[in-house]
Structures are given as structure tokens and as C-alpha cells.
N, C-alpha and C positions, 0 to 999 in steps of 0.2 A: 938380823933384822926381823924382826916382829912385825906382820899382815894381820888384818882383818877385813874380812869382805861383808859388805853388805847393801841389800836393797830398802829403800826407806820407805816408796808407796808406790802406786802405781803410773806416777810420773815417771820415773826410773824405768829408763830403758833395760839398764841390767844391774849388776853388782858394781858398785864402789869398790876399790878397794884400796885402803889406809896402811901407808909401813911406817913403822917407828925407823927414823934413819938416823946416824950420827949427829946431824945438824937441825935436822927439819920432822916436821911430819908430813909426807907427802899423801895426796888421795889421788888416784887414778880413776876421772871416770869413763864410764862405756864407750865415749865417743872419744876417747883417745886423748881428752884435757887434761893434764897436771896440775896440780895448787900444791900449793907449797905453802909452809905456818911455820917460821925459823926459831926452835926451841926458848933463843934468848928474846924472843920477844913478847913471849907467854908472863900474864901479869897474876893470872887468877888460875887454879884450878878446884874442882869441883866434883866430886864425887857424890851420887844422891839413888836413889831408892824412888821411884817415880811410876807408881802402877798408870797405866787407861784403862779405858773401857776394853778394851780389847786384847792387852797387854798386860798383866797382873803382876808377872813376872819380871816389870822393866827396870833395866837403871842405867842411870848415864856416864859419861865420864864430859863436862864442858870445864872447855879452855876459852879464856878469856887474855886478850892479847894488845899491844897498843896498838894506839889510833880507831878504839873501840869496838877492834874486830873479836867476834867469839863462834865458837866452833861447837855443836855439841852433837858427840856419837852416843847413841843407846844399842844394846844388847838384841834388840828385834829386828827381825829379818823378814819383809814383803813376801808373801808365796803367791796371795792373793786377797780376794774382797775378805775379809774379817778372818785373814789366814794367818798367821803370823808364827814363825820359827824364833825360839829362843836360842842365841845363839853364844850362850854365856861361857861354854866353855874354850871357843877362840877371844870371846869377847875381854873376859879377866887380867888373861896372861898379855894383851895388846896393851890395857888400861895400866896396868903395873907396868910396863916399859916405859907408856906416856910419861908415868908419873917420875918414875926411876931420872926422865930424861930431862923433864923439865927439872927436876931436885938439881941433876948436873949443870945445866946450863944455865938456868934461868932461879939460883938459889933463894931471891929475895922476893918470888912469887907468894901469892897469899895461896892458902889451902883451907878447904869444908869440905864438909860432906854434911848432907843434905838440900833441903829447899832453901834458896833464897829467902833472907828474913820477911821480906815485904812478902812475896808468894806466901809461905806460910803462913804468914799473919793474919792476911784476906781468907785462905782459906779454912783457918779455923773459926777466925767470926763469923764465917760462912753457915760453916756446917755446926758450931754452937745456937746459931742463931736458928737454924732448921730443925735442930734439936729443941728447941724451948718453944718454937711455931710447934711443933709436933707434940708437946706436950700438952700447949694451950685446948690445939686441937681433941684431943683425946678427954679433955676434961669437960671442955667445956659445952662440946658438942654430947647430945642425950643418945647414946647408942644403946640397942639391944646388945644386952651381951651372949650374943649364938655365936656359933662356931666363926666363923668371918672374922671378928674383931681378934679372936684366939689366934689366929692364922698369924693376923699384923703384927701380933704382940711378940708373936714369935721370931716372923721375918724382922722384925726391928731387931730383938733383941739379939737375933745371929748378927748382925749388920754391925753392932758395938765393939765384937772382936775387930773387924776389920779396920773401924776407925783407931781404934786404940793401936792396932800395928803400923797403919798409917802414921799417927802422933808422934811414935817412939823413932821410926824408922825415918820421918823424912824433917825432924827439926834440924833447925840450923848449930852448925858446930864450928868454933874455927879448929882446924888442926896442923899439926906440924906439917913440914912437904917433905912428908917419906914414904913408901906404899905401904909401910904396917898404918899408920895413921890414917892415911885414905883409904885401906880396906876396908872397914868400915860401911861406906856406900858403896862398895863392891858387889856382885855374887861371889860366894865361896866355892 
């Protein structure tokens, strides 16, 4: 059996902790409760690549289940205010078992990796739309060009990498349900 512990914010009294078991995935938390999510009832799974503000490094594994229950664990661990442990290397080997388990039990479950269509969709006409507000800006507005404007141009244009690794890494994908397929939105 495959564990992964972790604390999600600072609601959490302490560590969760999730085992991959023959039937089920179970989560144990601080206060002694059980849950239970019985592998043949997983409809969806989902592997994705999903930075925050705070978490750059994050990615998830969500299950989606009937009666339109869903479950999603990411790779971050609570230490504290804006503290956050990556904890990818119990994280991976936990997510490959999910998947491994739901492939056995639950074979005719759909599989992706990345963001939801809808999610992605909003957020690239988001940030296309903030890109062409920023261009209007920059043109239409009469700047002195001193040093300041040089600075923006810059911090923008580091900013492009990050978008563009966002673009590649969190579109939407259907894939097969096997863990080379879902690696993918894995960490390696």
C-alpha cells in the first residue's frame, strides 16, 4: 500500500494521510475520521500541472466519482503563512498507484491531463485579453522613454516564458488510463 501525507492550509489541524488500498482510497484525518472513495466508482481522472501564487511547483492528481463526488490531492504541503513544502517525491509514486488502481478497477473511467476545458478557455481569453489591454496601453498612452518604461518592458517580457509554459503544460488532453499516459501532468 502506497501513503501520502499531507496538510492543505492552516485549517488542518495536522497531516491527512491517503493510502492507495486494494478497494478504496482511504484518507485518514488528525481527528481520527476515515473516508473512504471505492476505486469502482471513480468516473474521471485527471492529472494537471497547476502553479499559485505561492506554489509554482504544484500539480494535482483529481478524481471524479458518481453521484458527482470529486476529490483533488496536489503535491503541496502547509508548514505555514506563504510556507509551503513540495512534496513530489512521496507525491508521484502515490498518484501512479491511484491511477494504476483505478485502470484496475474502474477500466472505463475517462483520463486527462491538464486543466479542464472550460477552466482553460476562460483563462486564456483572460490573459490574451490582458495582453492586448497591455499593448493598447503601451501605445496609446505618451510615455517618456527613461529608464522605468525599460524596466516594464522587461519584466513583461520575462513574464512570456512563464505564460507560454503555462499554455503547453496545463491544456486539456484526453488520454488513455495508464500511468505512462497520465505522467504527463505528473512531476517526474
Amino acid at each position: 500500500m502506497v501513503s501520502y501525507a499531507q496538510r492543505r492550509s492552516i485549517l488542518d489541524a495536522g497531516e491527512q494521510v491517503w493510502t492507495v488500498e486494494p478497494e478504496a482510497l482511504t484518507c485518514r484525518r488528525p481527528d481520527g475520521a476515515v473516508a473512504r472513495l471505492p476505486w469502482r466508482e471513480v468516473t474521471a481522472v485527471r492529472t494537471a500541472y497547476a502553479p499559485t501564487r505561492w506554489k509554482r511547483w504544484r500539480y494535482l492528481l483529481a478524481l471524479s466519482a458518481s453521484g458527482g463526488r470529486s476529490l483533488t490531492i496536489d503535491n503541496g504541503h502547509y508548514r505555514g503563512v506563504g510556507d509551503f513544502e513540495d512534496r513530489r517525491a512521496s507525491f508521484t509514486p502515490f498518484a501512479h498507484a491511484c491511477i494504476a488502481a483505478v485502470a484496475r478497477e474502474a477500466p472505463k473511467a475517462r483520463a486527462s491531463v491538464g486543466a479542464t476545458p472550460l477552466v482553460y478557455g476562460v483563462q486564456l481569453l483572460l490573459a490574451l485579453a490582458m495582453l492586448a489591454l497591455l499593448a493598447l496601453v503601451l501605445i496609446a498612452l505618451p510615455t517618456p522613454l527613461g529608464p522605468l518604461i525599460w524596466i516594464k518592458l522587461v519584466l513583461l517580457a520575462a513574464a512570456i516564458p512563464v505564460f507560454l509554459l503555462w499554455t503547453v503544460k496545463s491544456r486539456p488532453r484526453r488520454r488513455r488510463l495508464d500511468v505512462l499516459s497520465l505522467s504527463a501532468g505528473l512531476p517526474s
